[in-house]
N, C-alpha and C positions, 0 to 999 in steps of 0.2 A: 762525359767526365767533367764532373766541375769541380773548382775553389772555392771553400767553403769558407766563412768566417769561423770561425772555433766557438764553441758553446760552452758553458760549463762543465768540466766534466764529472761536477756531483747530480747532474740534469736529471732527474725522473724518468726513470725510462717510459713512464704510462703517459708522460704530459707528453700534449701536441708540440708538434714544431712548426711555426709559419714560413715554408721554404719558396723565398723569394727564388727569381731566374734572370739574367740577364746575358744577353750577348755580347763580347767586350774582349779586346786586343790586351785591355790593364784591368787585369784582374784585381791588384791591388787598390786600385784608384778607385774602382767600382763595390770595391768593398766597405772602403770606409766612406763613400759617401751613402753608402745605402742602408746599410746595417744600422744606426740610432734612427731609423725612420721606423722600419721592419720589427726594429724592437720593443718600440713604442706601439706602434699597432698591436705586435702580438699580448701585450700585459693588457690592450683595454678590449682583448676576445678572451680575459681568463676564463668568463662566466660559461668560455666554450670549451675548454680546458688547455687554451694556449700558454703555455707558460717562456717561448724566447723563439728568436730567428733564426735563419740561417741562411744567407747569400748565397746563391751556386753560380758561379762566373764560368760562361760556355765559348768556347771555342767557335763552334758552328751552330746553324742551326736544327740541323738533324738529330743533335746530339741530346737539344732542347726540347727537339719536339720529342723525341721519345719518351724524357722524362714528365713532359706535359701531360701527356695522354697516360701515361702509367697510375699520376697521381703524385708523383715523387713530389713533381712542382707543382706550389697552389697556385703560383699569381709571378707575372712579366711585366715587363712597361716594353718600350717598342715602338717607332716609330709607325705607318699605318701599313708601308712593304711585308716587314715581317710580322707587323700584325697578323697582316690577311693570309699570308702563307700558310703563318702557325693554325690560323681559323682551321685551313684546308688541310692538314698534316696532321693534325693532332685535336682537330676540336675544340680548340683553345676559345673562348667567346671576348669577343672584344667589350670590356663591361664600363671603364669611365675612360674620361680625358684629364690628363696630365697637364697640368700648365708649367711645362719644364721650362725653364730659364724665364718665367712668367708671363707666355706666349701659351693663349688657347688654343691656336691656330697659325699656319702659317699657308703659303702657296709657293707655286718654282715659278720663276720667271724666264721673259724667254729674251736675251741680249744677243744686240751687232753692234758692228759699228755703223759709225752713223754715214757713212759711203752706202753703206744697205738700207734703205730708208723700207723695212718691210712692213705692210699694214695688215698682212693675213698669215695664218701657220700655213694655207696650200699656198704661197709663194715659198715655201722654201724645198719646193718639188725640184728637183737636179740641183741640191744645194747641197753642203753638209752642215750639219749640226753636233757639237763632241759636250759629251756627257763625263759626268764625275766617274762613276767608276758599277759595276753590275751589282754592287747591292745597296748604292743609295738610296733613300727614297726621294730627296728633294732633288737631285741633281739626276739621276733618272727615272726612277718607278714614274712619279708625278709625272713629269713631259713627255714621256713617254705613252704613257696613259691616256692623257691631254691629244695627243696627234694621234691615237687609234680612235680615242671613239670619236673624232671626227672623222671619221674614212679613211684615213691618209697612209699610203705605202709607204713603208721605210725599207731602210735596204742598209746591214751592215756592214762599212766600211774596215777592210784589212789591213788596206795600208794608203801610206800618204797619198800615194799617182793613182789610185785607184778612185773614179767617177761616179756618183749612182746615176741609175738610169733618168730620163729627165720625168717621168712621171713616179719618180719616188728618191723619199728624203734621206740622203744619206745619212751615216750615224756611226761615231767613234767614240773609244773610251779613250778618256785624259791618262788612266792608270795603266794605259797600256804602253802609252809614246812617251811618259815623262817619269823621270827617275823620283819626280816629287809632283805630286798630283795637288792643288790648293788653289782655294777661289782666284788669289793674284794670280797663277801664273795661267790662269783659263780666260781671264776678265784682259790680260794680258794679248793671249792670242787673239779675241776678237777685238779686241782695240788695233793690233796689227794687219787684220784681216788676212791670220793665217787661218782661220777658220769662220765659215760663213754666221755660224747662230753658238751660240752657248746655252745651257739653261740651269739654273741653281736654283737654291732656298730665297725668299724674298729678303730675308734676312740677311743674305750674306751682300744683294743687292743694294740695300741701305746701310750696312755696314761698311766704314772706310776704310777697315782690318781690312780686310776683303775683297773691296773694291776700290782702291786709290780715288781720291779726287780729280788725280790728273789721269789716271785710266777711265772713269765715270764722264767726264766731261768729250768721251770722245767715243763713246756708246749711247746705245738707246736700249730701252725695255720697251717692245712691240705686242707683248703677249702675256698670256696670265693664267696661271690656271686655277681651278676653284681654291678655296678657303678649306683648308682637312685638318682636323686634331694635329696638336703638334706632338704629342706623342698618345700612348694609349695603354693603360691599364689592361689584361686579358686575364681570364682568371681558366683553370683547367673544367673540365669538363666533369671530371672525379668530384672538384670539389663540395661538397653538402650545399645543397641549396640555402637551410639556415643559415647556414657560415657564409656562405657568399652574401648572405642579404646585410648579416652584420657586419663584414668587411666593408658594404658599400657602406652604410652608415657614418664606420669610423674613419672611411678615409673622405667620404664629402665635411665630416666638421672637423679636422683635423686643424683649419686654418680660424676653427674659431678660437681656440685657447692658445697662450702664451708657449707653452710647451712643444703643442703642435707645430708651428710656426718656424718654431726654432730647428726641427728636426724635418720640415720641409724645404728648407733652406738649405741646410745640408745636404739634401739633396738635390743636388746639381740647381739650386738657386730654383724649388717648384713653390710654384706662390698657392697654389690648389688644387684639389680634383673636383670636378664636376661630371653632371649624366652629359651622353653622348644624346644631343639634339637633332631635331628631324631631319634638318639640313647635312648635318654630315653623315647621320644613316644614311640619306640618300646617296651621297659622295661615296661612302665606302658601299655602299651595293655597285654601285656602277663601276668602281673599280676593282670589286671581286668579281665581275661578270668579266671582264677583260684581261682579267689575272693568266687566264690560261694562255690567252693568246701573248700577255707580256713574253710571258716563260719562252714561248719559242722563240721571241727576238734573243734570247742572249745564246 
């Protein structure tokens, strides 16, 4: 079940509708930044017989995927977690990269404080490590990802007194222990070295929101994981092939005209889309190989 933005209601019943999808706690907030984008694209596929949008703001993802795979939904953005789920749930094809907040790419980093002088992810074997929350993707999927396909055992931690074994890295969620879960107060714990490793977006790591000056000056970043879209376009599997070719069309020149521009902006400050490159094909293959094994850690 989603929220819709409202359409006309003299709308053509025969004309298309371009039904965007998104996952999102502010339905509201996701509406109107998305909707003069969606709108704009569907008037330059009239030649397809698009004539307006339609926002669907989803609760969960199951909820998405259903309507993915039906058809209902043509096209998502998403970071590369729920990307790849949706791949696997629904078929969904991961088709460009989003330059959301004007970021092609981003990576998660891996912080201690600097008592922890760590130079490898297998020193943090009998350690613990506390993640954002189970549907991040930068503050878990990534690091998480990052310490399997290097071999490495994890082991989830329950509670505070609880140890992992010394040949495996322990692992807690921030949204489980704290009434408000946000990069300061995670960047906080390992500045106190109430927790051994933290990992987040590299963003939030260069970011002083995020990570105080005076928190930053008493950590290290030891680790790094590759470079992955920073979000990602997916388009449904129903969709016409024609129409998906001229979808990618108008949304790679969308930042060449004045218009465009304006209406990517709007949306959540995206400077462009671009094709998804060899490099992070590779990334996202090797992290949908792994997918299944994530799924059991949580």
């Amino acid at each position: 079940m989603g929220f819709s933005h409202p359409i006309h209601a003299e709308q053509n019943t025969s004309a298309r509708t371009l039904n965007y999808g998104v996952i999102s706690s502010k339905p509201n907030k996701r509406i109107k930044d998305s909707y003069p984008l969606f709108s704009y694209v569907a008037k330059q596929l009239a030649d397809s017989g698009f004539e307006g949008a339609q926002v669907h703001v989803y609760s969960s993802i199951d909820e998405l995927a259903s309507d993915l795979q039906s058809g209902r939904i043509d096209l998502i953005s998403s970071t590369i977690y729920p990307a790849l789920l949706l791949k696997n749930k629904a078929q969904a094809q991961p088709f460009l990269v989003r330059w959301k907040k004007g970021e092609a790419s981003y990576s998660s980093v891996f912080v201690a404080n600097n008592r922890q002088r760590y130079n490898d992810l297998s020193e943090l074997q009998g350690k613990v490590i506390g993640f954002e929350d189970r549907n991040s993707t930068s503050g878990y999927f990534l690091p998480m990802v990052t310490l399997l396909n290097q071999g490495l055992e994890v082991q989830h931690i329950t509670s505070a007194q609880q140890q992992p074994d010394s040949d495996k890295i322990g692992y807690f969620f921030f949204d489980d222990r704290l009434r408000e879960t946000n990069e300061v107060n995670m960047s906080m714990w390992a500045a106190k070295g109430k927790v051994d490793a933290i990992a987040y977006s590299s963003s939030n790591w260069t970011n002083p929101k995020d990570t105080p000056a005076a928190l930053k000056q008493r950590l290290h970043m030891f680790a790094q994981t590759g470079h992955y879209p920073r979000s990602i376009i997916s388009v449904s599997s129903k969709l016409d092939p024609a129409v998906a070719e001229k979808l990618r069309s108008v949304l790679l020149n969308l930042d060449q005209s004045d218009m465009g521009k304006k209406v990517l902006q709007s949306y959540q400050e995206t400077k462009r889309f671009s094709v998804i490159d060899s490099n992070a094909e590779k990334l996202l293959d090797e992290a949908e190989q792994l997918l299944s094994q994530f799924e059991e850690q949580k």
